[in-house]
N, C-alpha and C positions, 0 to 999 in steps of 0.2 A: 504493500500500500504506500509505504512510502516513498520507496522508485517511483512508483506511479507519479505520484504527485511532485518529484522533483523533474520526472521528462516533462509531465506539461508544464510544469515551470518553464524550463528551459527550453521550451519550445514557446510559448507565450512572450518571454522577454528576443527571441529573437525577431519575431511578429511584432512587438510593442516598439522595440527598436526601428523596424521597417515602418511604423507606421507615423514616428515621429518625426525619423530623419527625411520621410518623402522617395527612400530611396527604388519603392516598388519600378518610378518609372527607369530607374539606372540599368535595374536586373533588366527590363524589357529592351530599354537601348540595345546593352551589351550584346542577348541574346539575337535580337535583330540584325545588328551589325555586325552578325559571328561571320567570318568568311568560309564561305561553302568548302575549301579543299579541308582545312582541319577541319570543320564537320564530320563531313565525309569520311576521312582518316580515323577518327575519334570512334565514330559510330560502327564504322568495319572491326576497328581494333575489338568493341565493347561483343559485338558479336561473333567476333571469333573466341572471345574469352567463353561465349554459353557455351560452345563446342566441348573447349575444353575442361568446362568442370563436367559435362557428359561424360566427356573421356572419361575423368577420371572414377566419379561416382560407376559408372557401369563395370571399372576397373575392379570397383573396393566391393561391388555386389556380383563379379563375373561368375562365380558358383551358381547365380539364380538370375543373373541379368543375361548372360551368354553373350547372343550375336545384337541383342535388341538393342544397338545403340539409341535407335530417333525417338520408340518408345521410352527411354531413362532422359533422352533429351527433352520429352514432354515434362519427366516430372520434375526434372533439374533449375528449368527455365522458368516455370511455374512457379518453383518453390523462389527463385532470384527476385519474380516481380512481389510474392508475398513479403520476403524480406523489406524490400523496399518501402511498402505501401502500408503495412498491416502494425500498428502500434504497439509499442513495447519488447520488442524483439518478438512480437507473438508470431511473425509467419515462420519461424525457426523449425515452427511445430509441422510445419502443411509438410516438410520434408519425409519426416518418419510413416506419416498420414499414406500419403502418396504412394510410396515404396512398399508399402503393406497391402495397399489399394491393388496398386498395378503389378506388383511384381511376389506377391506373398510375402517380403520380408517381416519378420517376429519382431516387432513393435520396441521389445532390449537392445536386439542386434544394430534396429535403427539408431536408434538414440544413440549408442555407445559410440558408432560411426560417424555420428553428426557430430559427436565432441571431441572424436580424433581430429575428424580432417579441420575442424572450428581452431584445434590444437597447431593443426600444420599452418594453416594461414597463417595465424597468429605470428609463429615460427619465421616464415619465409617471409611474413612483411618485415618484420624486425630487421632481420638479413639485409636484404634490399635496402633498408635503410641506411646500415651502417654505412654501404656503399655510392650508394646516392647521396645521402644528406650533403648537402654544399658545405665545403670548408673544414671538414674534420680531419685531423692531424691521421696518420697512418699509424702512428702506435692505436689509439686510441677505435681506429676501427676494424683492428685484428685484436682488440679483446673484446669486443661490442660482439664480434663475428663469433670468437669463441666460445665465449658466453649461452650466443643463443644454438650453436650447435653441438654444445655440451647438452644443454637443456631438452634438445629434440634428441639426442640418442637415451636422453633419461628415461623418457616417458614410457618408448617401448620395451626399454632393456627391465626395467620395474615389474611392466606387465608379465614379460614370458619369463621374467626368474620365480616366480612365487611358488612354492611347492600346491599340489592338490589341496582343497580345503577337506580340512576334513568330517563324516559324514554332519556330525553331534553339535559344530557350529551352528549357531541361529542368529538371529536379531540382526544387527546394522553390518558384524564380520561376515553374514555371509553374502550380503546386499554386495560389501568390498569385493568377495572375493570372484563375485558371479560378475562383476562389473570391469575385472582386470581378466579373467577368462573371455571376455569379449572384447576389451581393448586390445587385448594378446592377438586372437583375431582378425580385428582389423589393422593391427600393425604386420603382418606376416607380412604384404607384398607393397614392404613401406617404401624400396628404392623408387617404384614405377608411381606410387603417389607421390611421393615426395618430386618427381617428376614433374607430372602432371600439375602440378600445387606451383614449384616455379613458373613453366609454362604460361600459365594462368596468368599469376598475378604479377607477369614481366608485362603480357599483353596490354593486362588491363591497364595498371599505372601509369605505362607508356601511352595508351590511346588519350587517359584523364591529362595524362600533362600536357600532351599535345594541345587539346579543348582550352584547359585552364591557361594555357600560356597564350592562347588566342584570346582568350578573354581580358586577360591581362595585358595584352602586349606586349610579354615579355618572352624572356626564352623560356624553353623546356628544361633547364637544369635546374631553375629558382622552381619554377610550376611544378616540378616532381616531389620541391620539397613538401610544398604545401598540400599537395595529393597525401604524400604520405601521411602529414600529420592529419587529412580528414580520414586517413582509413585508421590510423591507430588510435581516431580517438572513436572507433565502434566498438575496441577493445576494453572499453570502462564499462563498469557494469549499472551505469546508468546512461540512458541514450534518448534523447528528443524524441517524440513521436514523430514517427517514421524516421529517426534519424535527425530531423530539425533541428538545429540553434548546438545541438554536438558535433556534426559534420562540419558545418561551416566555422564552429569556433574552430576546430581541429584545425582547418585550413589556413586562416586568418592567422590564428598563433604563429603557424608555423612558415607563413610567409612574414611575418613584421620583422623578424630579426635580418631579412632582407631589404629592406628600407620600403616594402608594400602595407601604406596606413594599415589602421584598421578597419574601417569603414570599406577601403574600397577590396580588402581581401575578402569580410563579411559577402558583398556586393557579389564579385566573382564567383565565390565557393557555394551562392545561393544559386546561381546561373548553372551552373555547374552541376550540382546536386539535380535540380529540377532536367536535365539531357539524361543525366543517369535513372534516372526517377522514370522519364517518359521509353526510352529506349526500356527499359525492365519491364515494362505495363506491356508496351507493343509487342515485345519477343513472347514474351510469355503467355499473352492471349493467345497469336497467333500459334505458338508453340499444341498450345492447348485443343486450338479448333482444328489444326491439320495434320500433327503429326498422331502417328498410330499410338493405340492402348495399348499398354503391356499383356503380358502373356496372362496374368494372375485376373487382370479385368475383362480380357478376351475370353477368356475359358469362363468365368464369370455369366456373361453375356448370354453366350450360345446355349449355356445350361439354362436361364430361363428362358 
């Protein structure tokens, strides 16, 4: 409850802010006078990145997803524009939904998978950061680097070392132990996600910076920053509805120590959000109305 009430907080003073400063008509300028190539660019990059969380998700479910790439790519793309759209992290949930829906997966196996790969993001934006962020000394970003790939061999090595639980556990040890038997799981075929997961999130950052440095007028290496810091600030465990007034602080922060006010990174990172926001709704409908059901909703179907 009180998440609750501090996203729409933080979604309200980002509103209240727009509504003082006047600046709705700026977000409309900027967007207007976006030049069509980075569009273009931006919006190709955003869509090839659906691909590849398909890839990878059909990867991390290939014992029961098989050959059905388009049908995982229905429910992948679906679950991108819920995230988007859906308040309080709640479309996190349409994922596990879906995956049971279309494809049989056991509702555990979901969830547990959902907070791996939630894990590996995590993981790999940090990464990218080290190396992206403008101006940091090289000592400094070979222990940022080490740090967080220390941290990503921990998680699964944790998992697949624990002995069998044994039968006469009950209560919250064996909730652990059922919970690291399926992280175990879905870390076995960790190189090819861990893959997949850079892949991903090189494309997408790189399409966002491109966007935001047209919005900016600036280059792509200050714009990567401030992409970053709107994606590591989805990593707080409190977040604007849909994302709002968290995203674009993220951005803003993390372009000012570049000499970009704050008012006009706000300005930007709102333009910016709102492409990501629309490109998410479009793929995803579309996603939804044309590509095939999974094998679990087809057999479904034909049995009534």
């Amino acid at each position: 409850m009180i998440k609750r009430a501090l996203a729409l907080l933080i979604s309200i003073a980002l509103l209240a802010w727009l509504a003082h400063s006047g600046d709705w008509r700026g977000v409309g300028t900027r967007l207007a006078t976006l030049p069509l190539t980075p569009l273009l660019l931006a919006l190709g990059g955003l869509f090839v990145s659906y691909g590849l969380r398909a890839a990878r998700m059909r990867d991390e479910f290939r014992d029961i997803a098989g050959e059905h790439f388009w049908a995982m790519a229905r429910v992948t793309t679906a679950h991108n524009a819920a995230i988007n759209v859906l308040p309080f992290r709640s479309g996190e949930f349409a994922l596990p939904i879906l995956l049971q829906r279309e494809f049989g997966v056991p509702m555990g196996r979901a969830m547990v998978s959902l907070l791996w790969l939630r894990m590996q993001d995590a993981f790999v934006v940090l990464l990218l950061a080290a190396w992206v962020w403008p101006g940091l000394p090289l000592w400094l970003r070979a222990i940022w680097s080490l740090g967080v790939l220390f941290a990503a061999w921990a998680v699964p090595a944790w998992a697949r070392s624990h002995p069998e639980t044994h039968p006469d556990v009950a209560g919250w040890r064996a909730k652990l132990a059922k919970t690291r038997v399926a992280l175990a799981h879905s870390t076995r075929g960790a190189w090819r996600s861990w893959g997949w997961t850079l892949a991903n999130w090189s494309v997408k950052l790189t399409a966002q910076a491109i966007l935001l440095a047209a919005l900016l007028g600036s280059t792509v290496e200050f714009s990567a920053a401030g992409v970053l810091g709107g994606e590591l600030a989805a990593i707080l465990p409190v977040q604007g509805v849909a994302g709002f007034g968290t995203y674009e602080a993220g951005v803003a922060a993390a372009l000012a120590p570049h000499g970009f006010a704050l008012p006009v990174g706000l300005q930007a990172a709102l333009a910016l959000h709102l492409v990501i926001i629309a490109s998410a709704v479009v793929a995803g409908a579309a996603a939804f109305v044309l590509l095939p059901l999974g094998p679990a909703s087809s057999s479904n179907g034909k049995q009534t």
